[in-house]
N, C-alpha and C positions, 0 to 999 in steps of 0.2 A: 835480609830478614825483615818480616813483618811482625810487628805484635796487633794481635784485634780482639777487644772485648768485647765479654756476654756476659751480662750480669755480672759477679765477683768475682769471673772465672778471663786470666788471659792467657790467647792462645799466641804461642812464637811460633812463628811459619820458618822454615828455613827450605833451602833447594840450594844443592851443595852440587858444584860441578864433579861430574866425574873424569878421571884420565882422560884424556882425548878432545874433552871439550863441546859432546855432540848429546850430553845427556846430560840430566840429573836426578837426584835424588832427594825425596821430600821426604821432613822428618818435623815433628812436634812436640813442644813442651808446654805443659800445662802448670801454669799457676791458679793459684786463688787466695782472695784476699783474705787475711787474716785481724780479725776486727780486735783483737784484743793487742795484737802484735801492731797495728797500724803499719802491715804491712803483706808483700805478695810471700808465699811460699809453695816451691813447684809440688805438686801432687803427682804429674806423672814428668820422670827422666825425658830428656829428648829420646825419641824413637820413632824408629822407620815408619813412615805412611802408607808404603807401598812396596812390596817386592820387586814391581816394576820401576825401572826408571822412568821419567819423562822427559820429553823430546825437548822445551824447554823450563828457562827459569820459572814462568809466569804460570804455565802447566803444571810444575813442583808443588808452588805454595797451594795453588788450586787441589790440588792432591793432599795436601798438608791439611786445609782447610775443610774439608770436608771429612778425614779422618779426624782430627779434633771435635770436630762437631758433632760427629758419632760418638764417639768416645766418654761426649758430655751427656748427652741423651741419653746413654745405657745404662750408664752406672752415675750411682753420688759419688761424688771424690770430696 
């Protein structure tokens, strides 16, 4: 797992092997800091990045990361 901040928001990259070994699966959760709490709480559940698997690890989080990064841009959370 990766975690990587942007502004008050951190995103957890994850890329979870599948069966067999020869794929994975990228998935993100989203926190944001919370200035009263002096502390993170997630705004979005871990969830899928992609329908598609990818070929590997390093592919996953990259998958992971750029669905998070959308996901910041569109909406306020």
């Amino acid at each position: 797992m990766q975690i990587e901040t942007i502004g008050k928001y951190q995103l957890h990259l994850l890329g979870q092997e599948m069966p067999g070994g020869r794929e994975w699966d990228p998935f993100v959760t989203i926190l944001k800091f919370d200035d009263a709490a002096g502390d993170f709480r997630c705004v979005v559940e871990k969830r899928r990045a992609s329908d598609t698997p990818a070929p590997s690890y390093e592919e996953a989080i990259e998958l992971a990361r750029r669905f998070g990064t959308a996901l910041l841009q569109r909406e306020t959370l």
